[in-house]
C-alpha positions as CSV (number, residue, x, y, z in Angstrom):
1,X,65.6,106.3,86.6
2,X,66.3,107.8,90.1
3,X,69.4,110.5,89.0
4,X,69.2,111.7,92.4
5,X,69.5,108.3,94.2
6,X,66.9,108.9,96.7
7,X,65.3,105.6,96.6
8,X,69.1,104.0,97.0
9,X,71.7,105.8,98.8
10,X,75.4,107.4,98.0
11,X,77.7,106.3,100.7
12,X,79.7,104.1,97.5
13,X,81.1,107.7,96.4
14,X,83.0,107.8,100.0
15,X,85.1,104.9,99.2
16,X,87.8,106.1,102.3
17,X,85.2,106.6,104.9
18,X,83.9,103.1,104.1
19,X,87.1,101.8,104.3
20,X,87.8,103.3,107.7
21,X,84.5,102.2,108.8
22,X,85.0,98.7,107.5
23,X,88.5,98.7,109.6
24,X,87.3,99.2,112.7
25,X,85.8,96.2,114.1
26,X,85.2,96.4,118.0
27,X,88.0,98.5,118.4
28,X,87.3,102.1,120.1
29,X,90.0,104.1,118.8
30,X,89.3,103.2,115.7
31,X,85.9,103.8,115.9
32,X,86.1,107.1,117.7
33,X,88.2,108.6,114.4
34,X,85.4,107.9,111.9
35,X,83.3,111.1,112.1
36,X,80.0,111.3,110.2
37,X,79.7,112.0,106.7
38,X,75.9,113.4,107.0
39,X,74.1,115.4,109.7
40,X,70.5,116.5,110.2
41,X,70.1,119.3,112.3
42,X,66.4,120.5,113.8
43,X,67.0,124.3,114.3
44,X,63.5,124.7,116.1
45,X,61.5,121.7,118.1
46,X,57.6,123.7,117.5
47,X,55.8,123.0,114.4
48,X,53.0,125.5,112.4
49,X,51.6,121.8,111.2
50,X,50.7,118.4,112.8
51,X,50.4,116.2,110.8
52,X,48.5,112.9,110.8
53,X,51.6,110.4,110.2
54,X,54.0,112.6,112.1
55,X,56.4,110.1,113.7
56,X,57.9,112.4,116.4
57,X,54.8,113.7,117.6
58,X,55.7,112.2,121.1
59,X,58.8,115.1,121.2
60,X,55.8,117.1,121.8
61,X,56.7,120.3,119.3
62,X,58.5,122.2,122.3
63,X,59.3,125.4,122.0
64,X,62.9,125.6,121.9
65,X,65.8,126.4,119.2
66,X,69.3,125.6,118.4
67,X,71.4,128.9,119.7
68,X,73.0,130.8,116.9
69,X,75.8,131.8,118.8
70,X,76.7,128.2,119.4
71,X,76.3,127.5,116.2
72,X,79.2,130.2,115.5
73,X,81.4,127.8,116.7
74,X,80.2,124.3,116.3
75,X,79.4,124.1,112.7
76,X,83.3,125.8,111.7
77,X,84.3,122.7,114.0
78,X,82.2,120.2,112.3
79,X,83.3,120.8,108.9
80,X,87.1,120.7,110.3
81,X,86.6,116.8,111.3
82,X,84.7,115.9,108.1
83,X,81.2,116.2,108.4
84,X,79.9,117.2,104.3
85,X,76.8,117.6,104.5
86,X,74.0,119.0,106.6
87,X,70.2,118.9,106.0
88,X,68.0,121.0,108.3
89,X,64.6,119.2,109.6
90,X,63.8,117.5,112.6
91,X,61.0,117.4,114.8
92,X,59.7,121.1,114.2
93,X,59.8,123.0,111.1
94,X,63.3,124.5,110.3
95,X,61.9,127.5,109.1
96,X,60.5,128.8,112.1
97,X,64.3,129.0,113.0
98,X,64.7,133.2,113.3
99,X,68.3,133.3,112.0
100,X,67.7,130.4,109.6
101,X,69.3,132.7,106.6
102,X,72.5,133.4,108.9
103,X,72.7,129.6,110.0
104,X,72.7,129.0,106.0
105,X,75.1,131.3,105.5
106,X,77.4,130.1,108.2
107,X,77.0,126.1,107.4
108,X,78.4,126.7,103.8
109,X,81.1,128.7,104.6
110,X,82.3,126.0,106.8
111,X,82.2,123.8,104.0
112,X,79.0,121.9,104.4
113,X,76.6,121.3,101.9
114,X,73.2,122.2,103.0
115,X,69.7,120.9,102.6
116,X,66.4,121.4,103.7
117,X,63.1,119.1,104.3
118,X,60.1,121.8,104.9
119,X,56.0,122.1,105.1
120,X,57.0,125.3,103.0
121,X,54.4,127.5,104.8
122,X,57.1,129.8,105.4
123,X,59.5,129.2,101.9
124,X,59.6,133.0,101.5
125,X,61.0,135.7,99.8
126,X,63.5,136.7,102.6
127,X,64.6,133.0,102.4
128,X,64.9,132.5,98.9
129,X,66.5,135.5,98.3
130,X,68.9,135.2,100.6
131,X,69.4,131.2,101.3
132,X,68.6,129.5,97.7
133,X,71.9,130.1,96.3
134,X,73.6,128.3,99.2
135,X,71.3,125.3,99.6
136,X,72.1,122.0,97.3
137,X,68.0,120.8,97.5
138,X,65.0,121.8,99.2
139,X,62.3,119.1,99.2
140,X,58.6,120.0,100.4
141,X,56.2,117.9,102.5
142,X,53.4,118.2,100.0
143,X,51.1,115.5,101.6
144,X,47.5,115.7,99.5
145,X,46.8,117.2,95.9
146,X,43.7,119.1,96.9
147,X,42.9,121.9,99.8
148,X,40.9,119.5,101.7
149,X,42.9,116.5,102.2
150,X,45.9,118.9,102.9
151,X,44.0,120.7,105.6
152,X,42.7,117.2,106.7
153,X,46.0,115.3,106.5
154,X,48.6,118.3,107.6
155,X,46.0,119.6,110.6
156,X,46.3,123.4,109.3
157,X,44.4,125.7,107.4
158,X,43.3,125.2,104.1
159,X,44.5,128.3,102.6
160,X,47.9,126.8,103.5
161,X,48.4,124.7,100.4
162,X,47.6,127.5,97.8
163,X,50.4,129.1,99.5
164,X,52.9,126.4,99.7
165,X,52.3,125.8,95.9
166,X,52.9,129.6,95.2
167,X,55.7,130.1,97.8
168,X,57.6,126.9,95.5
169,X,56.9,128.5,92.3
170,X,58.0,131.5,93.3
171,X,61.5,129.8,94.5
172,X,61.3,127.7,91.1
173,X,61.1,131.0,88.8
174,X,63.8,132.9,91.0
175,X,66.4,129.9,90.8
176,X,65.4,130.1,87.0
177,X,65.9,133.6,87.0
178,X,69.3,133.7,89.1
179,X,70.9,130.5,87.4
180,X,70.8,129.2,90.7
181,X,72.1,125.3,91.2
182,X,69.5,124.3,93.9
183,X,67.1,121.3,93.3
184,X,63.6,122.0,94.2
185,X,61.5,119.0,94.9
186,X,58.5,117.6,96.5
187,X,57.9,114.7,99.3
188,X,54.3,112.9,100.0
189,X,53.8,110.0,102.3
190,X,51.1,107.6,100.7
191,X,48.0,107.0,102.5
192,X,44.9,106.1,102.0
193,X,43.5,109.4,102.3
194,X,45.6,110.9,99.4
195,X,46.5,107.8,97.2
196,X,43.9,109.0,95.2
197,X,45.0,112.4,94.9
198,X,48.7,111.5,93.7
199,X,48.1,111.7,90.1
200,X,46.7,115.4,90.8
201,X,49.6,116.6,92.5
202,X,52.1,114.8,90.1
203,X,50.8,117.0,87.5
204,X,50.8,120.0,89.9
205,X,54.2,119.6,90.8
206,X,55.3,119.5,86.9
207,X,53.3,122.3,85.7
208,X,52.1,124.6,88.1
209,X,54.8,124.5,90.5
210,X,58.2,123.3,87.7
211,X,59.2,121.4,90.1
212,X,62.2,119.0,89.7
213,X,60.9,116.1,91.2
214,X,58.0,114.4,93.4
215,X,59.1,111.8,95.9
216,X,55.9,109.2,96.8
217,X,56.9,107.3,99.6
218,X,55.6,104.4,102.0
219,X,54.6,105.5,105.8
220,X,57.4,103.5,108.4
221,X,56.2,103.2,112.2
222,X,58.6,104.9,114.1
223,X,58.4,102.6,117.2
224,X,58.1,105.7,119.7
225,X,55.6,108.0,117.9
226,X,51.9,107.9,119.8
227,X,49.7,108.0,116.1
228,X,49.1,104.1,114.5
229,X,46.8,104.9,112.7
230,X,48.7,103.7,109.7
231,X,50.9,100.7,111.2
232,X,49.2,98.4,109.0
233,X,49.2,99.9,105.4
234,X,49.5,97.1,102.9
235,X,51.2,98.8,100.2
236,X,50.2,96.2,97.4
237,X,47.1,97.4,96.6
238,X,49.0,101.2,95.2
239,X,51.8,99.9,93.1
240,X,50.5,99.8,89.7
241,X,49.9,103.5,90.4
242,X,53.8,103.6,89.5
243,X,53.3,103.2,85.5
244,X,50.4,106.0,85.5
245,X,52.3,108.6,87.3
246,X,55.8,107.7,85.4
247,X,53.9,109.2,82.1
248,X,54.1,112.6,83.5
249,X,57.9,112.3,83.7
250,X,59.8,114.6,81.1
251,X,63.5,115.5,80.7
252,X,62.9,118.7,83.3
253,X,60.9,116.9,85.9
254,X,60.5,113.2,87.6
255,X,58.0,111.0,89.6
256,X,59.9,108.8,91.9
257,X,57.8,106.5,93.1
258,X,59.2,104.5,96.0
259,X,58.2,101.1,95.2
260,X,61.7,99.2,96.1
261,X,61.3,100.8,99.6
262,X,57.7,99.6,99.5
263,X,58.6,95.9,98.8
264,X,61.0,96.6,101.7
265,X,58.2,97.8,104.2
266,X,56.8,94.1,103.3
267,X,59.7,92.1,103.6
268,X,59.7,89.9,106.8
269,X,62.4,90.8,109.5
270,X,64.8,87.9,108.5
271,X,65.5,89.3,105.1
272,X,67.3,92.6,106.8
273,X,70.6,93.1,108.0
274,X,71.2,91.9,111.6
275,X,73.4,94.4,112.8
276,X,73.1,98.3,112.0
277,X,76.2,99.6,110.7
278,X,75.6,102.9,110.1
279,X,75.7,103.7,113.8
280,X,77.5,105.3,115.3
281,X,79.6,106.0,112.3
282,X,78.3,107.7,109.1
283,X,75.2,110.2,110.4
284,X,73.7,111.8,113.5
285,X,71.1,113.7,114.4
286,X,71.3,116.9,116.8
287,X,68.1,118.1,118.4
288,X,66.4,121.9,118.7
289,X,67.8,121.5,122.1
290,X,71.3,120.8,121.3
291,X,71.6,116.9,122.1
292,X,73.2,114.9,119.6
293,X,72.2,111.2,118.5
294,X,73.7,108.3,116.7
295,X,70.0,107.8,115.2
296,X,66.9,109.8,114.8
297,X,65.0,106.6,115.1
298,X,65.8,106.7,118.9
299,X,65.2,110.2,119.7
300,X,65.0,110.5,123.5
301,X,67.1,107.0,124.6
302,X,69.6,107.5,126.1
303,X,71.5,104.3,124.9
304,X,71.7,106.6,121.3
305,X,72.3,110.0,123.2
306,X,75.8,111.5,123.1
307,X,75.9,114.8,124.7
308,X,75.2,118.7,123.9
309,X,76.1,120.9,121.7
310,X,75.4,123.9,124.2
311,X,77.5,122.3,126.7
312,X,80.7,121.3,125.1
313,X,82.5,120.9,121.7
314,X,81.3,117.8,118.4
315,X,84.8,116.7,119.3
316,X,84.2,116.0,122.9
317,X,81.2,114.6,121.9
318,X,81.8,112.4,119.3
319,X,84.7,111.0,121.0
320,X,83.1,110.7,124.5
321,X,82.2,107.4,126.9
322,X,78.8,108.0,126.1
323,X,78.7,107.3,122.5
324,X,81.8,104.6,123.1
325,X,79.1,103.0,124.9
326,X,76.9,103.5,122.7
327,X,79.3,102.2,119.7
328,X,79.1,98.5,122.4
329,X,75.5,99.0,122.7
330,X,75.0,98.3,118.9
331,X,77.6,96.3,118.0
332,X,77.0,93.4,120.5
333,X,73.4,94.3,122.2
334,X,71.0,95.9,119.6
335,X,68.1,93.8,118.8
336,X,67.6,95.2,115.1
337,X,63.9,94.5,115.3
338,X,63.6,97.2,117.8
339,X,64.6,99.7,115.2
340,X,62.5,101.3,112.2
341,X,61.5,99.9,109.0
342,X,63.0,101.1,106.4
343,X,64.9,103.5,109.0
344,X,67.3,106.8,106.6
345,X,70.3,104.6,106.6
346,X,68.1,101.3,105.7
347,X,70.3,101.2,102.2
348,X,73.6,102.4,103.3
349,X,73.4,99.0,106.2
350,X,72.4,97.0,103.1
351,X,75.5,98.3,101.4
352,X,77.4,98.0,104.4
353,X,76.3,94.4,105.3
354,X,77.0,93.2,101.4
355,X,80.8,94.6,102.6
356,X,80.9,93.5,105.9
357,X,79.6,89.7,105.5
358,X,80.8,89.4,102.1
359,X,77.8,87.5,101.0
360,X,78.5,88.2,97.3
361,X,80.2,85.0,96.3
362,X,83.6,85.1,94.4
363,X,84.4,88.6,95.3
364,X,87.6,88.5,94.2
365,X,86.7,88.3,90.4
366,X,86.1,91.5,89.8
């Protein structure tokens, strides 16, 4: 079993924001109230890895980062209106961030959870030291189970996934140590190059690294992103891999292999939702540059683009004619096959849709 949901989703334990959401229809004040639940934040657009499957490789890594000082004052603000949780990714490596430990500091005592997705290259001691105790999860992009196929697979040195596995266990035996409440995981995209390496790193992540959990997940086209290389993986051929890696599960550590979202990445177009729901409402995505989106699938269009955090307040933003229009955009214009496969808020639409359309029949008997 998934305890940690990530194969599902969790917007059924915000019953009032649902209901809000559900209440709004096509009007705009109503809409313009119901501030998201869940954030992801990119502190820094450049990368120390470039990896094969990369799906926001046409950003271009830029050298830019999200201003502390700004930060001072927008993240107090965003935990005023509501926004719970925070995870810190995006289209560079968060990491690289050079006040990353302050930024942690400052998003919890705002009153936002915090999270991270990582290569780990840089998972050090400064960090886990000072950040771990602050952080709800960390999860790893752990993308091979030997040296070579990481190298290969991540574009980086060789010598890089030693470290990574060293920098986790050292984070693993301090939260240990400390009685620390931060889950420590670890994230691989199958391929072909490293389906056969899976197994490997299960058994890696369990005993070399103690490692709560490994995440095996399918590769989604994001519609932008200049690699293809794997547009056309047919998933069937890898899911009996599922009962082999599921004996390495114990009471301390799971395998959670995707396969649901697998079956998803199959499914013909028809069989989805036909409206996205979760936009503009329940997430958002700001870039190392400050401009905040209704969708990370559609980094760069303007139709998703809101405004800028270096420019003026979440408020202003999230109430503004640009993501009113966007809020019209969606609701009445959006093609849904334009969008990504098995996109972050695939489930929470599926909830939302079940909700919306009330396709369950006999609701009422409950």
């Amino acid at each position: 079993m998934d305890k940690f949901l990530i194969d599902s989703h969790k917007l059924v334990y915000h019953p009032r924001r649902v209901a809000d959401l559900i209440e709004v229809g096509d009007d705009w004040e109503k809409a313009r109230q119901v501030y998201p639940i869940y954030l992801e934040l990119s502190p820094v657009g450049a990368c120390n890895h470039r990896c094969t499957f990369c799906a926001v490789d046409y950003i271009g890594y830029k050298a830019v980062m999200l201003d502390y000082e700004m930060l001072q004052q927008r993240l107090p603000e965003m935990g005023r209106l509501g926004v719970k949780s925070i995870m810190y990714a995006g289209e560079g490596e968060p990491l690289l961030h050079k006040k990353i430990n302050e930024i942690v500091a400052l998003t919890k005592a705002s009153g936002i959870d915090v999270s991270f997705t990582t290569n780990g290259v840089l998972l050090n001691e400064v960090f886990v030291e000072q950040s771990l105790d602050k952080v709800s999860w960390i999860k790893v992009s752990l993308n091979a189970g030997s040296e070579a196929s990481y190298a290969a697979i991540h574009r980086t040195r060789g010598r890089d996934f030693q470290r990574v596995i060293d920098n986790l266990r050292h984070a693993v035996e301090y939260k240990r140590a400390h009685g620390i409440d931060c889950t420590i995981g670890v994230q691989s995209v199958l391929l072909p190059e490293n389906a056969g390496e899976m197994v490997e790193l299960a058994r890696i992540c369990r005993d070399e690294i103690g490692a709560d959990y490994l995440v095996i997940k399918p590769y989604s086209q994001h519609l932008f992103s200049e690699t293809r290389q794997y547009e056309g993986i047919d998933y069937n051929p890898f899911l009996a891999m599922e009962q082999e890696l599921a004996t390495y599960n114990t009471a301390d550590f799971q395998v959670i292999f995707r396969s649901h979202t697998m079956h998803k990445y199959l499914e013909a177009p028809a069989q989805r939702y036909q409206k996205c729901h979760a936009t503009p409402f329940v997430w958002g995505y700001v870039m190392a540059d400050g401009r905040v989106y209704g969708c990370s699938a559609y980094l760069l269009d303007q139709r998703f683009e809101y405004g800028n955090l270096n420019e003026t307040s979440f408020q202003a933003i999230w109430e503004g004619e640009r993501r009113r229009e966007s809020f019209r955009h969606i609701r009445h214009e959006l093609d849904i096959r334009e969008c990504r496969k098995n996109c972050r808020m695939d489930e929470v639409n599926r909830y939302l849709d079940r909700l919306l359309n009330q396709s369950v029949p006999h609701i009422n008997f409950i």
